[in-house]
N, C-alpha and C positions, 0 to 999 in steps of 0.2 A: 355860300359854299356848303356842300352837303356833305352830311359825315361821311359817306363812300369814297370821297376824295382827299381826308384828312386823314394826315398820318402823324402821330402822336409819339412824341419822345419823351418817354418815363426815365429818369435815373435812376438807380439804386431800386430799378421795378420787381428784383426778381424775391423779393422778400415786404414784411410789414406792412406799411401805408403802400409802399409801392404797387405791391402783388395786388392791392385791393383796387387800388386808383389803373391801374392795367385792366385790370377785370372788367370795371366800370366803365370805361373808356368805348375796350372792342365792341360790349354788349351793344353799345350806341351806335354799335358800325362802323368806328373808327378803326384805320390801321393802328396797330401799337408796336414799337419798337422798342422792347425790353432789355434797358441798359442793366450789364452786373461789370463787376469787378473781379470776384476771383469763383464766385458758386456756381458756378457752368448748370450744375445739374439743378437747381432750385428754378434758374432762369429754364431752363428746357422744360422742365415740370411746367411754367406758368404760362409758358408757349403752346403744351401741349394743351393744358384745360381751356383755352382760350377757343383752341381750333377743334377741340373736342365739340364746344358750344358756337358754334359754324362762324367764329371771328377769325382774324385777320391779325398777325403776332411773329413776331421773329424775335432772336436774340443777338446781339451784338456786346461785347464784353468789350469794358475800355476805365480806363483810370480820369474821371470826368476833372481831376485837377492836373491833368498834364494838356498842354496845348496841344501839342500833335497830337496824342489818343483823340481828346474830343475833335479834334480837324477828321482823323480818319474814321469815328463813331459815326458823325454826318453822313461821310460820304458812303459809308458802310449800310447805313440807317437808309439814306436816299435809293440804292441800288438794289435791296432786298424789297422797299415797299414800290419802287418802279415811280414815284413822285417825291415831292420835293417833303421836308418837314413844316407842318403848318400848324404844332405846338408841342411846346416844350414845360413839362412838368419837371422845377428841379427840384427831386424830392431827396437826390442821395444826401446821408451822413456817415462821420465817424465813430467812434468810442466817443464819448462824453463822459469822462472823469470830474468826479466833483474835487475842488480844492478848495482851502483856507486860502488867503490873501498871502499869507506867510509862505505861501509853497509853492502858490500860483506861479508861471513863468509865462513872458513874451511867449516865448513857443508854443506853450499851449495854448495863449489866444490865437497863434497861426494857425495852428491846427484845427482849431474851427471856422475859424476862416476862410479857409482855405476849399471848405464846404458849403458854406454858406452866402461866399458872395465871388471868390475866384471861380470855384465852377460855373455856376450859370451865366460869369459874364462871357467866360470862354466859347462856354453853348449858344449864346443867345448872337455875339458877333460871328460866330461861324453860321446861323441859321437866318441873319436878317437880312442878307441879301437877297434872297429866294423868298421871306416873306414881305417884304417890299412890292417886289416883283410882281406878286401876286396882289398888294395891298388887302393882307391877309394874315393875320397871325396872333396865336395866344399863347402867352407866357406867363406861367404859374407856379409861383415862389414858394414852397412851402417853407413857414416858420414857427414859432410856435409862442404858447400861453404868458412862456420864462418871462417874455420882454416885459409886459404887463407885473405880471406876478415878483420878479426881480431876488428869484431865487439865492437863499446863503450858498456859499460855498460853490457857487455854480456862474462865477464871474465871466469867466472865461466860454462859456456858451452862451448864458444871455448878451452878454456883449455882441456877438456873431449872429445870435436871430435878430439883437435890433437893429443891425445893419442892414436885415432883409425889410425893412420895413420905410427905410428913407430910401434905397435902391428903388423899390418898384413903384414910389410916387416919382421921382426922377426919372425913370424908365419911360412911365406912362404921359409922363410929359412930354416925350421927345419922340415918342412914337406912335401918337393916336392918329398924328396927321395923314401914316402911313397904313392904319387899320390895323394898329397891332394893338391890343389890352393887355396893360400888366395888371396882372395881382397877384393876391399874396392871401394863402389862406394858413389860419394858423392853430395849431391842435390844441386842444388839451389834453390830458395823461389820457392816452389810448395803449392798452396793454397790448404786446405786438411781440415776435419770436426773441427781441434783444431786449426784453425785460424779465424775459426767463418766468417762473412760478411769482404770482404777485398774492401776498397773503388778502384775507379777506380784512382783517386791519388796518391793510395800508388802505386799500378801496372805499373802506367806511371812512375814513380820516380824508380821505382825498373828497368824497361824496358829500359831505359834511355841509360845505360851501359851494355847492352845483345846485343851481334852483330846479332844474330837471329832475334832480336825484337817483340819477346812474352814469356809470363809466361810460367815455365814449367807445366805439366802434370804428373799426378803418371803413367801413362801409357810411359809416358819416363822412366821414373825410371825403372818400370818393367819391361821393354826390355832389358834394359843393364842387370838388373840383371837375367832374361833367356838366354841369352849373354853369361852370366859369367859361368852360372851351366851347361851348354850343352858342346858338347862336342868339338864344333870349338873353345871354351877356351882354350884347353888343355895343351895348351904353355902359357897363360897366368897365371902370378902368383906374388905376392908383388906387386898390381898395385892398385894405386890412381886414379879412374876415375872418373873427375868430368862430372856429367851431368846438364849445366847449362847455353845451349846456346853458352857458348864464355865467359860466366860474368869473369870468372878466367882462369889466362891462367899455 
């Protein structure tokens, strides 16, 4: 399949990893279908620089944990790009609050939850009909370093990325027969608009234990995951890749 015919659904595209993994995407020719939530104008901003640089980008605003929004995101996403969706980046999240054990509540582990593996199941059963169809399709988990690293006071999200981690070996087994690849690529501390001003303290403490010896970039992230969606993937499938220097091995 050539990228002219792939249309790509980013979550949470219109900011962070997202905005970058969007960029990266159209540049390669793909449509992009830039999912937001409530930034209308951030997402119209990432639509406009897309098509400023002769790609192919729309925006669709939709709540990717409620099931009807993602049923009508699809079909919203399907009718703007004129073909079917033929990968799905679930990159959205929420707040991530750190808690003690003593504070922590069920709820909050819903709350991540609720990002990290009800949304993309919701996406990925509304979209694998069409990718069957087509015996055609990529799906790409983003998760992150925590699961390895096994963060204090941060129970309640690592628990939630390492759900993204047995998901998409399960995924990928049930779906190669159809030509669809899951994986799962997974960050390390990449400083991004919801990390506000990050001191130069925290970066050297963070950098410390990176055998690379710098911060990542969303532009790393977005190459693995144009990496993953093209077609030199093709044999790639159930795979945990972290992007993060060296930090995890």
């Amino acid at each position: 399949m050539s990228n002219d015919t792939k249309v790509a659904l980013v979550t949470g595209g219109s900011k962070g990893l997202g905005k970058e993994i969007a960029y990266n995407l159209a540049a390669s020719g793909v449509t992009v279908i830039i999912n937001y939530n409530r930034d209308q104008e951030s997402a119209d901003e990432v639509v406009h620089h897309i098509r400023e640089n002769g790609g192919q980008a729309h925006a669709v605003q939709a709540n990717v944990t409620e099931e009807e929004e993602v049923e009508r995101l699809v079909r919203e996403a399907e009718q703007q790009a004129g073909r079917p969706v033929t990968i799905i980046v679930n990159n959205a999240t929420g707040p991530q609050p750190e808690y003690s054990l003593e504070d922590v509540t069920w709820e909050d582990y819903l709350d991540q939850l609720h990002f990290t593996t009800k949304a993309p199941l919701l996406l990925t059963k509304a979209v694998l009909p069409s990718m069957k169809e087509q015996k055609w399709g990529r799906i790409i988990n983003i998760g992150s370093e925590v699961v390895e690293l096994g963060n204090a006071y941060f129970s309640n999200y690592v628990t939630a990325k390492s759900a993204v981690v047995g998901m998409t070996r399960s995924w990928a087994s049930e779906l190669g027969e159809h030509g669809i690849t899951v994986n799962a690529v997974h960050p390390g501390f990449t400083p991004v608009e919801r990390h506000g001003e990050v001191s130069e303290e925290t970066k050297s403490s963070y950098m410390s234990d990176v055998p690379l010896k710098r911060m990542g970039e969303p532009k790393d992230i977005a190459n693995a995951v144009r990496f993953l969606s093209s077609e030199d993937a093709s044999f790639i499938t159930g795979q945990n890749i972290s992007v993060n220097g060296g930090k995890t091995f």
